[in-house]
C-alpha positions in Angstrom: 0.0 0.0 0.0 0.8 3.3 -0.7 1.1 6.5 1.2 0.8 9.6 -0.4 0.9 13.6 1.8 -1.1 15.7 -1.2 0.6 18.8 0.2 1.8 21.3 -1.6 4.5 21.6 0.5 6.0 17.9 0.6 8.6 16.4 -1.1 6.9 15.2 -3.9 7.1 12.4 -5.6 8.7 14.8 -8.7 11.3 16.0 -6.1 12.7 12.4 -5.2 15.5 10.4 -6.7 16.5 7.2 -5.1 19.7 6.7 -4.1 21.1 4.3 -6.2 19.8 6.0 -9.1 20.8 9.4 -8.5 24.8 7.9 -8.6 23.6 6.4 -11.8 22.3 8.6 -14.7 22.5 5.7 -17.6 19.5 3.8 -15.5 17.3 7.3 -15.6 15.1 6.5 -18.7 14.0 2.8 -16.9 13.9 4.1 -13.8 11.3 6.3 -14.5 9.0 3.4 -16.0 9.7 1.7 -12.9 8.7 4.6 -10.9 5.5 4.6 -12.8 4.8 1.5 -12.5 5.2 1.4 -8.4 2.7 4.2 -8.7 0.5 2.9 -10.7 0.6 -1.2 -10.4 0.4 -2.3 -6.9 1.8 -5.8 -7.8 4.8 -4.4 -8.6 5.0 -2.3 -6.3 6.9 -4.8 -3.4 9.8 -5.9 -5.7 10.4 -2.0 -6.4 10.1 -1.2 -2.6 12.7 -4.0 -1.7 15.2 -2.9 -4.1 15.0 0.8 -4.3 17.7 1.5 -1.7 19.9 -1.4 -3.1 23.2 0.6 -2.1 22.3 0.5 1.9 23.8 -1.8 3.8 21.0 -3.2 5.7 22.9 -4.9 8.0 21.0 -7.7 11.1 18.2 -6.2 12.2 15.7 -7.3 15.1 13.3 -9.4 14.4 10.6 -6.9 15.2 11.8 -4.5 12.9 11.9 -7.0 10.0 7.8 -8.1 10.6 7.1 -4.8 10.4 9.1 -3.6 7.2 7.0 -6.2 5.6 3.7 -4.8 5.9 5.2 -0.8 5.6 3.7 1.8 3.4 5.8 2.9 1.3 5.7 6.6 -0.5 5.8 6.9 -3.6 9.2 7.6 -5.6 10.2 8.8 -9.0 13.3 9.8 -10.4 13.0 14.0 -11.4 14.2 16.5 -9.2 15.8 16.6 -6.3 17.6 13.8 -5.2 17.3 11.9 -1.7 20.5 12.4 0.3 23.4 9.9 -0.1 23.1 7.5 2.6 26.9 7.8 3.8 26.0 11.7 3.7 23.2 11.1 5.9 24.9 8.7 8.1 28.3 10.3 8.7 27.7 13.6 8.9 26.1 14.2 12.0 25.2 16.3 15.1 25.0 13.8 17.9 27.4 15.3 21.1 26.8 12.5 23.0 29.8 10.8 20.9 32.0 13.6 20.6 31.6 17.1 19.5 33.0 16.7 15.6 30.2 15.5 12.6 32.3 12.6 12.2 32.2 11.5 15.8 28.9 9.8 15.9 29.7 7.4 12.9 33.2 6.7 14.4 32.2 6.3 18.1 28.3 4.8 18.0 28.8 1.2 17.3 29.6 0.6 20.9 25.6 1.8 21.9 23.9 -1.2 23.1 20.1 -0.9 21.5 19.1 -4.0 22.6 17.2 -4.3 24.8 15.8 -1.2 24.9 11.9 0.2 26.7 10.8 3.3 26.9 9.2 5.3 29.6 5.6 7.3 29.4 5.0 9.2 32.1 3.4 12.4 33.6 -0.1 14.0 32.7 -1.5 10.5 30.9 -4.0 8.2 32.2 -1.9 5.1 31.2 1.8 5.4 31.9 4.2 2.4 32.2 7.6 1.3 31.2 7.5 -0.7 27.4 10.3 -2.6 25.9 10.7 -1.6 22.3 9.1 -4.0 20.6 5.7 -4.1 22.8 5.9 0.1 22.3 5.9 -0.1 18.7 4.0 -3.0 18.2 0.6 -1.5 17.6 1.6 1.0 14.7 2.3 0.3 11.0 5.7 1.5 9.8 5.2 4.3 7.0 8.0 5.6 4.7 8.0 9.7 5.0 10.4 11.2 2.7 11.4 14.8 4.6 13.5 17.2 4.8 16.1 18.0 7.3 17.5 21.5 8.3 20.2 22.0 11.0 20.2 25.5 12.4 23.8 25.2 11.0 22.4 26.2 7.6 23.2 22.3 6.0 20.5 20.4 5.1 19.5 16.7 3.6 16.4 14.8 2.2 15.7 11.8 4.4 13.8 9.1 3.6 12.2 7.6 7.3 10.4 4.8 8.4 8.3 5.8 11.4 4.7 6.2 13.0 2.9 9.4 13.8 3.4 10.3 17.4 0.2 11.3 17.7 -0.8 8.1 17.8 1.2 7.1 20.5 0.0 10.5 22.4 -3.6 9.0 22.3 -3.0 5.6 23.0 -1.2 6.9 26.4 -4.6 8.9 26.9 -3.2 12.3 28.0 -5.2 14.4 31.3 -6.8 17.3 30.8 -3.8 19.2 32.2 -1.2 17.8 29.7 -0.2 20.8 27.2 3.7 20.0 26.3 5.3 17.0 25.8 8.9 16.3 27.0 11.6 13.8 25.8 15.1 12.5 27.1 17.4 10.8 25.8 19.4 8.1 26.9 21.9 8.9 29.9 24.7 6.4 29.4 28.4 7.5 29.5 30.1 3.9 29.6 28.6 3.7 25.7 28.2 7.6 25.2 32.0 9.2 25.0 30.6 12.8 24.8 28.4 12.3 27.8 31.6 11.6 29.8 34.1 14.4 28.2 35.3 17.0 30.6 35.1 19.7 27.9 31.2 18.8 27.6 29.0 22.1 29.1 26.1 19.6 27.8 23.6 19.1 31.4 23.0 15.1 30.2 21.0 13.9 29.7 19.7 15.8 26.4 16.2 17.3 26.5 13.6 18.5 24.0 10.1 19.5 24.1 6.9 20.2 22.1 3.3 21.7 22.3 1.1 19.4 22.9 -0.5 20.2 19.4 2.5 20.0 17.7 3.2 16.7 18.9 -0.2 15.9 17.8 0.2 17.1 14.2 0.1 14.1 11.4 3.7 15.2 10.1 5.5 14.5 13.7 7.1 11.1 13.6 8.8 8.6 16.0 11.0 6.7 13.8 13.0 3.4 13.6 14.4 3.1 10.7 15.8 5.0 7.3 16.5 4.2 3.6 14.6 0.5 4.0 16.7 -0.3 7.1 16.8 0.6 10.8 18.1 3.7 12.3 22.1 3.6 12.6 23.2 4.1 16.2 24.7 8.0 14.9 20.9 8.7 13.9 19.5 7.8 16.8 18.8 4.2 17.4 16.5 2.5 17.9 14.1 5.7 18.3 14.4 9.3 17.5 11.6 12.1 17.0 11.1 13.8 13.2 9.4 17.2 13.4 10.5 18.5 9.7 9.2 22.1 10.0 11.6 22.8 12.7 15.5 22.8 13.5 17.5 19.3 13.8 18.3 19.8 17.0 14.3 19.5 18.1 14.3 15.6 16.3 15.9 14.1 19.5 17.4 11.1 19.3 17.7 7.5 21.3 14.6 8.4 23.3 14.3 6.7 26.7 11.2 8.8 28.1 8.6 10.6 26.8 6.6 12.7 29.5 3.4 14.4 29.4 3.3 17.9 31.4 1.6 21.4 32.2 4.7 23.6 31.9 7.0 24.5 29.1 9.5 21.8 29.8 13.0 23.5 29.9 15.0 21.9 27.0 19.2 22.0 26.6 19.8 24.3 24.1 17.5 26.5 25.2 19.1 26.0 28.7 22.8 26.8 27.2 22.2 29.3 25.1 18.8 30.8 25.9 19.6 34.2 23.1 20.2 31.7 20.0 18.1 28.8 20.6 14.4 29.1 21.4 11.7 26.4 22.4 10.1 27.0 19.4 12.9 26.3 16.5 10.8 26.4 13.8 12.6 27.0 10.6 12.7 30.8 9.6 14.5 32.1 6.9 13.3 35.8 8.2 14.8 35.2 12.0 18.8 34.7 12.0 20.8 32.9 14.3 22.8 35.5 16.4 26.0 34.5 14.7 24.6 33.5 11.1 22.0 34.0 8.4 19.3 31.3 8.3 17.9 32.6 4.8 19.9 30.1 2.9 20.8 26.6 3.3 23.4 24.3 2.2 22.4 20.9 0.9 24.0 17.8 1.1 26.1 16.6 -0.8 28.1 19.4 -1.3 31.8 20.4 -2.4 33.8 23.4 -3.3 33.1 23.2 -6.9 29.2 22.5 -6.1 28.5 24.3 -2.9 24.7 23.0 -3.4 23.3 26.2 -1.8 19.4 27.3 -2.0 17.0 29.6 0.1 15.7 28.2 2.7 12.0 28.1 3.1 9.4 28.9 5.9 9.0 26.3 8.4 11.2 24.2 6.0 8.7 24.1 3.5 5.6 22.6 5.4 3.8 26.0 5.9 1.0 25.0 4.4 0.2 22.3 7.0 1.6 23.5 9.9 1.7 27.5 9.6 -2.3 27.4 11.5 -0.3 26.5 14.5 1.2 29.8 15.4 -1.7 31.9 14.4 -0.6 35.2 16.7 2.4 33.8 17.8 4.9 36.6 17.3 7.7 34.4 15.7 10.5 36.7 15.8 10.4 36.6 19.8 9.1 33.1 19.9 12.2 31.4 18.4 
């Protein structure tokens, strides 16, 4: 089955290249019928949905994880446009301090993370809180493929194919109280596996914190996700489960999640805590609102070089504006960063 956002703002279908075809322009003019035909011929579809990462090392994955890529919606792809970020890009260029401060560090230092076993904590303002093991959290959700895009507040940026769930349906499976307005997530607290969590230069308070609105949590384009490019989440991106909220900054999409907490107050969050002046609660992505040290009104996409700096203007809430812009309806967005 197929899953298609008609938004104006998505990354269409016409935007998309897979991977192993964008490193191959001789395959274009087939690729394209085989596009169409995933599209339009559901029996094909399957064959076209196992192969099109090809390149990706899928690697052993748990045995959870493989049931449910089985029965995953997949999005539709075709080959004109933009092109879906390399996976090495994607997976070794990274923000993830809790293995070292350097975009390299995550790839070179995450392999020692132990993601199994792994449960997750729901807590606070919700009428069924417990402690679930991965597989029993993620159990009653179908796995759906949500091509996005991803915009540090670095000014870099990628096209991410991930394979998640809403959150929202989490959210109301947990059945949040009437005094539940924010939602608040940790991340894992481990420095025996985590290098950067036990570096004396780190001003990081572990372990990392973010937070959402209650209704942004609750908006169809929030994801928890497991996986990316047909396979699970690599340790540097946040294995086994990270948040995706495209509209906004990276930094917001925390990774490794070990609790998710349901509360009545704006739940402080650590780079707001560090650097209250350049990092709001809000994040969303504003070309019209520059970082204190840089311009946010263009972005640099990966892969890029010296030759082929890649560069374009970045767009309001990273695009998704037409879905998500009714959210801050009178929120002054310049103060509200």
């Amino acid at each position: 089955m197929l899953i298609k956002l008609p938004r104006s703002s998505d990354c269409k279908a016409a935007e998309i290249t897979p991977e192993h075809l964008y490193f191959s322009r001789r395959k274009l003019l087939g690729a394209s019928l085989a596009g169409f035909a995933v599209s339009a011929l559901p029996g094909l579809g399957r064959a076209a949905e196992a192969s099109r990462y090809s390149d990706v090392d899928v690697g052993a994955a748990p045995g959870w994880f493989s049931e449910k890529l089985g029965a995953t919606r997949w999005q539709a792809v075709t080959v004109q446009g933009e092109a879906i970020t390399p996976f090495k890009d994607a997976t070794h260029y990274n923000n993830f301090y809790e293995f070292g401060p350097d975009k390299g560090d995550p790839a070179a230092n995450a392999d020692s993370l132990p993601t199994e076993p792994w449960s997750v904590v729901i807590d606070g303002e919700v009428g069924k809180p417990g402690r679930y093991a991965l597989e029993d959290f993620v159990k009653p959700y179908q796995l759906e493929e949500r091509i996005y895009r991803l915009r540090c507040v670095e000014a870099w940026s990628m096209v991410i194919p991930w394979l998640g769930f809403p959150l929202a349906q989490v959210l109301k499976q947990v059945e949040p109280t009437s005094k539940a307005r924010y939602v608040r997530f940790e991340t894992l607290d481990d420095p025996q596996h985590m290098p950067g969590q036990r570096s004396g230069f780190a001003l990081i308070d572990w372990p990392y914190r973010e937070g959402l609105r209650l209704d942004e949590a609750m908006h169809p384009l929030a994801i928890l996700a497991v996986g990316m490019y047909g396979r699970e989440l690599p340790n540097q991106n946040g294995a086994p489960l990270r948040l995706v909220v495209p509209w906004k900054y990276g930094f917001k999409s925390i990774k490794s999640i070990v609790r998710i907490s349901l509360v009545a107050e704006q739940p402080g969050t650590t780079w707001q805590g560090l650097a209250p002046t350049e990092y709001g609660f809000y994040a969303n992505v504003n070309p019209q609102v520059d970082h204190p040290r840089w311009s946010q009104a263009r972005e640099r996409r990966l892969p890029s070089g010296l030759f082929s700096p890649n560069v374009r203007d970045t767009q309001m809430f990273n695009g998704y504006a037409d879905e998500v812009a009714s959210l801050y309806t009178g929120l002054d967005l310049r103060k509200n960063y």
